[in-house]
N, C-alpha and C positions, 0 to 999 in steps of 0.2 A: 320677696327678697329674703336670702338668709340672714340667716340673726347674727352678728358678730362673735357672740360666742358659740355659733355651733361648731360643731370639729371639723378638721379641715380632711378633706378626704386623702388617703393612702396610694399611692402610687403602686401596683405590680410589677413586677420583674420577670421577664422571662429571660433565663441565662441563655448563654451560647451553647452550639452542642459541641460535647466533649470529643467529638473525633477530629477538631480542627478543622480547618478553613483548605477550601481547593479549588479544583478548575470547575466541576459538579457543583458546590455549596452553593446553597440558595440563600433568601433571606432570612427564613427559619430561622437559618443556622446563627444565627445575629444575636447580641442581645438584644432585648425588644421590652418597649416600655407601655402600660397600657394604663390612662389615668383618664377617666372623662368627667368634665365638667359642666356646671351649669351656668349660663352666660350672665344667670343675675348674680354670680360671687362678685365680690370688690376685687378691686384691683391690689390692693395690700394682701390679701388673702391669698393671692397668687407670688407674692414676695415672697411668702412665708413659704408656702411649698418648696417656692426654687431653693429658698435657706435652706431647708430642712432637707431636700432631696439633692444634693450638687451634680449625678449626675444625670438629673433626669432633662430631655432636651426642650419638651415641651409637653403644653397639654393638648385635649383633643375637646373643643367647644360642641356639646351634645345637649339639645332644649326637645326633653319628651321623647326622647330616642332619634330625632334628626341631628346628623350631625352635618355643624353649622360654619368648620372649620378648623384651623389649627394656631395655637399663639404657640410658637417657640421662646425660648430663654431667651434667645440671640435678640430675636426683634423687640420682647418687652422690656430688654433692658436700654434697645437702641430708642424708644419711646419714653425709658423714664429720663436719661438724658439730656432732652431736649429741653429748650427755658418751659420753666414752671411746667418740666413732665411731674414732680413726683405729686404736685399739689392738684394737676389736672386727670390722672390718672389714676392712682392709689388709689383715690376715695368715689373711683366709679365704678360703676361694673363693665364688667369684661365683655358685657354685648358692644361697648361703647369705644372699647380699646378692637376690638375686632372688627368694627365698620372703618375706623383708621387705619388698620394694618393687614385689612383684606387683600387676600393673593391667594392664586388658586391651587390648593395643597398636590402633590406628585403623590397618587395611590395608585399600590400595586400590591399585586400577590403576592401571599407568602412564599410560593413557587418558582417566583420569578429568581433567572441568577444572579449571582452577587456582580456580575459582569455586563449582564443590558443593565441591570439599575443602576449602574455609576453610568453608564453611557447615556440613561435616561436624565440621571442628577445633572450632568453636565453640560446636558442640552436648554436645562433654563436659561430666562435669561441672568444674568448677574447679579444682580441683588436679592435671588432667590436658590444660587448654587449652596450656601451654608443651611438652607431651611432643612428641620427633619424631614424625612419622606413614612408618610400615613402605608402602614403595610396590615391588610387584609388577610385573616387568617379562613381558615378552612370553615368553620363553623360561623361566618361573620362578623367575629369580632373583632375591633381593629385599634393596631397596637401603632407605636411610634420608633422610626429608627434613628439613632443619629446619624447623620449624615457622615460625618468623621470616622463612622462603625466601616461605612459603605466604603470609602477612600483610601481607608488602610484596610481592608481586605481586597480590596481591588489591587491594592498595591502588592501584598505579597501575593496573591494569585500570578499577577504578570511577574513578580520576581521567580515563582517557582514553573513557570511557564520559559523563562526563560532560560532557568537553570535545565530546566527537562531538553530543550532545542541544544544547547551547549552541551550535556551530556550525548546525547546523541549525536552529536556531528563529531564530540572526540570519539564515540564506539564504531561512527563510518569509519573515520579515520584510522583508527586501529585497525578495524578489517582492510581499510583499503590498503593499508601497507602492510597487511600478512597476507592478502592475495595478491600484491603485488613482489614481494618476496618468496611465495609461491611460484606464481608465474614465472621468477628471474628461475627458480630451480629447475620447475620441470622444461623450461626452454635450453636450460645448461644439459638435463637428462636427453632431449627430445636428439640436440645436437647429436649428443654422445651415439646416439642410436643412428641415428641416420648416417653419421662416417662408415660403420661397419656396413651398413645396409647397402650404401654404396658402394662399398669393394663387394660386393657380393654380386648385388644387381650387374656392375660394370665386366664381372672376370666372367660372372655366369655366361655371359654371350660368346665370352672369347671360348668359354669351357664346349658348348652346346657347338661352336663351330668346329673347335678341334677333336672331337668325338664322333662329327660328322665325316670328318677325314680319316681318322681312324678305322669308322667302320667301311666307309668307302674301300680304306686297302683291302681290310681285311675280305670282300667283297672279292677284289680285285684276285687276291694271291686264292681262296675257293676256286672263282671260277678257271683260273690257269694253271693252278694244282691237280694232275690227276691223280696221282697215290701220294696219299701227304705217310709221311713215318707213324710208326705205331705209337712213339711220345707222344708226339703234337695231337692223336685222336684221342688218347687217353688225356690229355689235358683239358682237351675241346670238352669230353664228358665228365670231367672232375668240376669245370669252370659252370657246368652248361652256356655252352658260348650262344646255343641259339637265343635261349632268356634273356642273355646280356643284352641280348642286341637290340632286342626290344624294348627292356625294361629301362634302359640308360637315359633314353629320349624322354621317357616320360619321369622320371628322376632330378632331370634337368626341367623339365617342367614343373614340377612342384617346387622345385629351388627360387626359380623363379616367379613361379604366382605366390609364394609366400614370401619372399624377400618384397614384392611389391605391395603384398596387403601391409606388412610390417613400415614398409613407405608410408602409405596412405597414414593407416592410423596414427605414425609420428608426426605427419603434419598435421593430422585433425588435433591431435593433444594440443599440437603448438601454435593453430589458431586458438581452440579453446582459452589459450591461457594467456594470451598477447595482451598485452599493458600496452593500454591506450594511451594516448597522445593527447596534448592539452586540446588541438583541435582535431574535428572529425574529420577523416579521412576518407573518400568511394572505397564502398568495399561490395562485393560481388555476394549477395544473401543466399543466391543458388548453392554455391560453392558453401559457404557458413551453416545452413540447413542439413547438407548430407554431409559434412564434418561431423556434426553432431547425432544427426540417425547411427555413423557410422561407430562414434561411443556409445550409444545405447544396445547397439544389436545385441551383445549379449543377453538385455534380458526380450530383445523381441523375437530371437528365433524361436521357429516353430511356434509361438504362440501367439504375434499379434504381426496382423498383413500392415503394410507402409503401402500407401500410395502418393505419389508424387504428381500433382496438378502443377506445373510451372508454365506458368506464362513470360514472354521476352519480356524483361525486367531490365531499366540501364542501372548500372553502377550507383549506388544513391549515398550522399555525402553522409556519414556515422561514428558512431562510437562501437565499432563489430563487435569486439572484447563485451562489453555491455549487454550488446544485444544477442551475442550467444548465450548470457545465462539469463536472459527473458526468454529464447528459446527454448532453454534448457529446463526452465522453471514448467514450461506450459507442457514440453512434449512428457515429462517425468510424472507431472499428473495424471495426463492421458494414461501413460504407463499403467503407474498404480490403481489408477481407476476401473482399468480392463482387466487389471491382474485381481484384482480385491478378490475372495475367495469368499465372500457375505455376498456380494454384486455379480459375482460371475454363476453362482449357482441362478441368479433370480432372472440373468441374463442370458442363460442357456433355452428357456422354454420360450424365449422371442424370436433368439437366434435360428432356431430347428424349422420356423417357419420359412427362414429364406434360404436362399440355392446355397448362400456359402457363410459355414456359422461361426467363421474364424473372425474374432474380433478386431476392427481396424480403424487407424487412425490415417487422416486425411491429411496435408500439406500440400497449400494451393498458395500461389502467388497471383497478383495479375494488379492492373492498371488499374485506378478509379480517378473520375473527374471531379467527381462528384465529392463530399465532406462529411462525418458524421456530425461534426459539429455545428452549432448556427455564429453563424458572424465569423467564416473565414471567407478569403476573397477566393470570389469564383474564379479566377483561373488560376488555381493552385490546384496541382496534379499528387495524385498518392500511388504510396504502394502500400499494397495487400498482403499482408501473408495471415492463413486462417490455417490453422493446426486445430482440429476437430475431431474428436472420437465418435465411437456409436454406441455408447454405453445406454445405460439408461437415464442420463440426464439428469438436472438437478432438482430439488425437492423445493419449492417455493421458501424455505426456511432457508437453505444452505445459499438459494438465489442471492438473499437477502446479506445472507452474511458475509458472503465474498465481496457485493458492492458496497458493504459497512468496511470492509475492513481496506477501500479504495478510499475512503474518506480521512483528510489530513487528524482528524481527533484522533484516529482509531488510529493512525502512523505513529502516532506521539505517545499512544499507549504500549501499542503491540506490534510490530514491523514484521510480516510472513512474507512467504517466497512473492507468493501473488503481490501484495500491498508493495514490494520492491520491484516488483517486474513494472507495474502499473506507473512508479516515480519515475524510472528510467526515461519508461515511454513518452511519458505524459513532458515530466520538468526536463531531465537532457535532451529529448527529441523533438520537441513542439508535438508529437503523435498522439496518437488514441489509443486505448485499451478496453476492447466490446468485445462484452460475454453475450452471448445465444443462447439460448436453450429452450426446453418445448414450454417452462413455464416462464421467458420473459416476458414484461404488461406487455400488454396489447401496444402500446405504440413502436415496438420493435417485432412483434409477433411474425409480422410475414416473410421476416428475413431469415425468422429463429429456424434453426433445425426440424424436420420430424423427431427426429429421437438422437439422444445423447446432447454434450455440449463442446460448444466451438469458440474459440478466445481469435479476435480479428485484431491485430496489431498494424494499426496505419501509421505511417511516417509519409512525412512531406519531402517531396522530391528535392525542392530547395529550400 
């Protein structure tokens, strides 16, 4: 036993680390207290410490390097308390006060986050939520936390966790009402377009019939003409009347297949840009798909083939607004991925082995009965739509990083085209969002592509 005069030992301190507390911060990051004891000290002896050290939470009971437990402040004072604690206790040793106030201490790693250990702390039962929790350091030594350390870091984590959700739903927010205020313009632009387009469209026909009567006479008064006047041949060869006559018709046709592409595209803008409705509405995805091709073509002529795989698809209840910039997020990749000028050189000596070395991107629709997910009810019906390049596919790193950045942590850090296509899908649609490629694991491998990658967008029919 020790001798009452020997010195009482010194408690360690390891401070907090100085970059503050977060959603990452471990227990490390803690102050942490490290004081071991021998269980023949007296019970006064441990008085003195607590005097001397106020905020230390407790000791760690260690006989020849086992250690045998843990006495907190908390409990040895709820001990001295009791009738005749100070006269029963003080003057024993603390193997004696620790066979009374045995409970089995909460040890965890230094590693561990600041966020399972309060889930951990909390899961005691009652009389053991205030105890320190024994925290394990890397080299095994083992230090003491307060509990209270644990509770208020736990507490501002979730306050700045929830300040981060907050900030973010007002930054949706603002975008959602500057693309909604977009929207309102280029639908006020889209109009504007279309009024001219249709006096154009409507007069062209009346134009292409009365030209066709015209040159009918003029048809007419040749044939029944035998000496026309030497004006009217010199005009016929100043006009060249034969040119006209043929060049008019097809004049009249450019007017018209361009006043109708200038249709189309003004409707595509003005799906593109349609502000959605609090609920979802059928909307035709065939129609929504070559909307969209039909904005892109500029950068796909001549340089990237479209094929269209559509299968009879019904009307499926949506948010189309929505789901045209999930489309647009997926087909834009393809894009840049086939245009990449690093990827398209390294994609040219694959390509020269097949019949046609024009790189292209795939859009297929069709039926499934089937679910990727587990635990949906089997007779729930999908649609498919797979927009698929034939690039050279993804590298097991990039694999990784796209389905990290599907993951709600990685949303709350950093929100990309993809990480927003995948919410729509996933939280507005009850849907799925599956990537393919030649390096996904093996439990999707036989679905995956040979070469390049494919993004599968399922929505539930109802």
């Amino acid at each position: 036993m020790h001798s009452p005069h020997s010195a009482l030992p010194r408690p360690e301190r390891f401070e907090a680390s100085p970059n503050g507390i977060g959603p990452e911060s471990v227990l490390s990051d803690l102050p942490l207290y490290q004081l071991a004891i021998a269980p023949t000290r007296l019970g006064y002896e441990l008085a003195q410490i607590f005097q001397h050290h106020p905020d230390l939470p407790g000791v760690i009971l260690q006989d020849n390097g086992d250690t045998l437990g843990i006495i907190s402040r908390q409990r040895f004072l709820e001990f001295l308390l009791r009738p005749q604690g100070t006269e029963l206790f003080l003057t024993q040793s603390l193997w004696m006060l620790h066979t009374y106030a045995r409970y089995p201490a909460l040890r965890l790693p230094a590693s561990t986050s600041i966020l399972n250990a309060a889930r951990q702390a909390l899961r005691r039962s009652p009389d053991q939520r205030q105890e320190p929790i024994l925290v394990e350091q890397s080299d095994g030594t083992l230090c003491l936390l307060n509990i209270h350390e644990i509770y208020l870091a736990d507490w501002q984590i979730r306050g700045l966790q929830t300040q981060v959700r907050y900030e973010r739903m007002q930054l949706q927010m603002i975008q959602h009402e500057k693309m909604a205020a977009l929207g309102r313009l280029v639908d006020g632009v889209t109009h504007e377009i279309l009024d001219p387009v249709g006096f154009i469209w409507g007069n062209v026909a009346h134009l292409s019939e009365y030209c066709n009567q015209v040159m009918e006479l003029l048809a007419t008064y040749q044939a029944h003409w035998d000496e026309k006047p030497e004006a009217i041949v010199r005009m016929e060869e100043t006009l060249e009347l034969d040119y006209l006559t043929q060049d008019i018709p097809h004049i009249l046709q450019s007017i018209q297949s361009g006043a109708n592409r200038l249709k189309t595209l003004a409707v595509s803008l003005q799906n593109f840009c349609h502000i959605d409705e609090v609920y979802p509405k059928p909307a035709d995805l065939h129609g929504c798909l070559d909307s969209l091709l039909l904005l892109l073509e500029h950068h796909l002529t001549g340089r990237i083939r479209i094929v269209r795989q559509y299968e009879p698809i019904p009307p499926i209840p949506c948010f189309v607004g929505q789901l045209s910039q999930v489309f647009i997020n997926l087909l834009t990749r393809s894009v840049e991925t086939l245009l990449n000028p690093a990827l398209k050189a390294q994609w040219q000596p694959i390509a020269s082995t097949t019949a046609d070395a024009q790189p292209c991107i795939t859009v297929k629709t069709r039926l499934e009965s089937s679910n990727p997910r587990a635990g949906e009810p089997s007779n729930q019906r999908w649609v498919v739509i797979t927009i698929a390049d034939d690039g050279l596919g993804l590298s097991p790193e990039e694999y990784a990083q796209i389905r990290h950045s599907f993951s709600v942590k990685q949303r709350t850090t950093q929100e990309t085209s993809l990480a927003l296509s995948y919410q729509i899908v996933t939280a507005k649609h009850g849907g799925s969002l599956v990537l393919r490629s030649p390096t996904t694991p093996a439990s999707t491998a036989p679905a995956s592509p040979a070469r390049g990658t494919a993004f599968e967008v399922w929505l539930p029919l109802s």
